[in-house]
N, C-alpha and C positions, 0 to 999 in steps of 0.2 A: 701581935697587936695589929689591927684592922687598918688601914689607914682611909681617908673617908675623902669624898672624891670631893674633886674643888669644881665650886661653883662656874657658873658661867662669866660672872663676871673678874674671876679668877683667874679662868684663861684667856679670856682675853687680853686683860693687863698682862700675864704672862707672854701675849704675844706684842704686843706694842712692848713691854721691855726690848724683844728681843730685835724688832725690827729698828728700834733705837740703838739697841747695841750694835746691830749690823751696820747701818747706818754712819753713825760714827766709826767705825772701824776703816769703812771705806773713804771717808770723809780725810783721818788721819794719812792711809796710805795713798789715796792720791795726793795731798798737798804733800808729804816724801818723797816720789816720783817726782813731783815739777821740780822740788827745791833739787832734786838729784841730776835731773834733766839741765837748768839751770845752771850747774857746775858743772855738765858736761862741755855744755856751749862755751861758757867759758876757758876752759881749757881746751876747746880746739882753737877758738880765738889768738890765744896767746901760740899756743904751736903754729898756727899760723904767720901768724908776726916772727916766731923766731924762725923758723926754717923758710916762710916763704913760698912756698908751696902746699894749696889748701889738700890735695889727694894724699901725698905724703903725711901732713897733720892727722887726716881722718885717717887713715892707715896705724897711726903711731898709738892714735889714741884710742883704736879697741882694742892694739893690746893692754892699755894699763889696766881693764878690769881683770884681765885672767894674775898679772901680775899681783897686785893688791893682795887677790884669793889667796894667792900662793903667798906670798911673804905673810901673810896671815895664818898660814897653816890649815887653810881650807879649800874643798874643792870646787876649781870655778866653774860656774851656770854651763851648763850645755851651750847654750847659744852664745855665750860668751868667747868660749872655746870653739865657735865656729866661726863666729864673727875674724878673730883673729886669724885662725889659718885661710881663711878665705882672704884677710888682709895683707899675710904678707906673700898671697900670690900673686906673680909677676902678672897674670893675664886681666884682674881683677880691676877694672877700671871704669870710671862715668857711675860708678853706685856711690852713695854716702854710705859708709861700710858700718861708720859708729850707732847708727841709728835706723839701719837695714833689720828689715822683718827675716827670721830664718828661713820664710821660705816664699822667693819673690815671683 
């Protein structure tokens, strides 16, 4: 059976669906990143407060994502896993480690 070609004004609402869809996809996962980003800050805040020292806090807290992965039974982000072993190196100092680009 033939299938019969759609009109112009077909594909174009096929393409405004899609750039809506797109759209909102992005829309969704940025406001997940802030609220996520959000929770990080906060959680160096309080490591801050309990230990005292802010490099030690941010040190502590990129290991928690690799942590999480694992007690979750999953493998964690590449750069998550670098973020950490770059954290608990002794030489590693004067960067914010939690929120360092993998490649500075």
């Amino acid at each position: 059976m033939a299938r019969m070609a759609r009109t112009a004004a077909q594909r174009r609402a096929g393409r405004d669906w899609a750039r809506w869809s797109a759209d909102n996809a992005i829309k969704r996962s940025s406001s997940e990143l802030i609220g996520t980003r959000h929770q990080l800050l906060q959680f160096q805040r309080v490591l801050e407060l309990l230990i005292g020292d802010p490099e030690v806090a941010d040190r502590i807290s990129c290991v928690v994502p690799v942590l999480q992965a694992l007690a979750a039974g999953l493998k964690p982000a590449d750069v998550d896993v670098l973020r950490r072993n770059v954290a608990m190196h002794a030489k590693a100092s004067g960067v914010s480690l939690a929120t360092a680009p993998w490649r500075l």
